[in-house]
C-alpha positions in Angstrom: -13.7 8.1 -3.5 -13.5 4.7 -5.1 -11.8 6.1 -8.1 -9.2 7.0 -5.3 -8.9 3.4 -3.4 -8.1 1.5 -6.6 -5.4 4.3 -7.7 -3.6 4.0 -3.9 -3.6 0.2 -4.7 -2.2 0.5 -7.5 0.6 2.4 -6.4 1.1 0.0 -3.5 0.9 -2.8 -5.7 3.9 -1.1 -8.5 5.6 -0.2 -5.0 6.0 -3.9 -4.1 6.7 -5.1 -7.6 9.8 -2.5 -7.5 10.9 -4.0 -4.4 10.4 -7.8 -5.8 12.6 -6.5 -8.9 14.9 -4.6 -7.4 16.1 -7.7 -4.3 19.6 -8.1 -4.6 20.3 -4.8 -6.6 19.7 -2.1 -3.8 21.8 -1.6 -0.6 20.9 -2.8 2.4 19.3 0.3 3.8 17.7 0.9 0.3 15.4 -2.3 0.7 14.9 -2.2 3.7 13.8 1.6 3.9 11.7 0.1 0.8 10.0 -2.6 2.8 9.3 -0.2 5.1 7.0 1.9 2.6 5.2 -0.8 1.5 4.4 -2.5 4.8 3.1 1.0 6.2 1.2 1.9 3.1 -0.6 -1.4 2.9 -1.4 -1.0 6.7 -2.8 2.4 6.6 -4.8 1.1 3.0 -6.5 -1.6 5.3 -7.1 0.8 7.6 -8.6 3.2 5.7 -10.5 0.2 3.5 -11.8 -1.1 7.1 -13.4 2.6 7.7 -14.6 3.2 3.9 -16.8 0.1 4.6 -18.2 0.4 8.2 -19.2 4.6 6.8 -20.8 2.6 3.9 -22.6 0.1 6.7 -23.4 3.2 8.7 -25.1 5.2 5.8 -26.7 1.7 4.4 
């Protein structure tokens, strides 16, 4: 599972590096259907994060 959790960073992280390079160069509804992803993804990664660790807590 932890395998998984650094690979959905990543992608999160090469997600918001696109939308850092590509500011200025995309229409308006391109970036911000971009910001969008990235926001949402890095909410439902804490989320998931946040339950990874209390399962870990609860089988500690």
């Amino acid at each position: 599972m932890a395998a998984g959790h650094r690979g959905g960073r990543h992608y999160i992280d090469v997600l918001a590096m696109l939308l850092e390079k590509t500011k200025g160069n995309l229409a308006p509804a391109e970036q911000r259907q971009l910001q969008e992803t990235v926001a949402s993804l890095r909410m439902q990664f804490v989320a998931i994060t946040k339950r990874m660790a209390a399962q870990v807590r609860k089988d500690a």
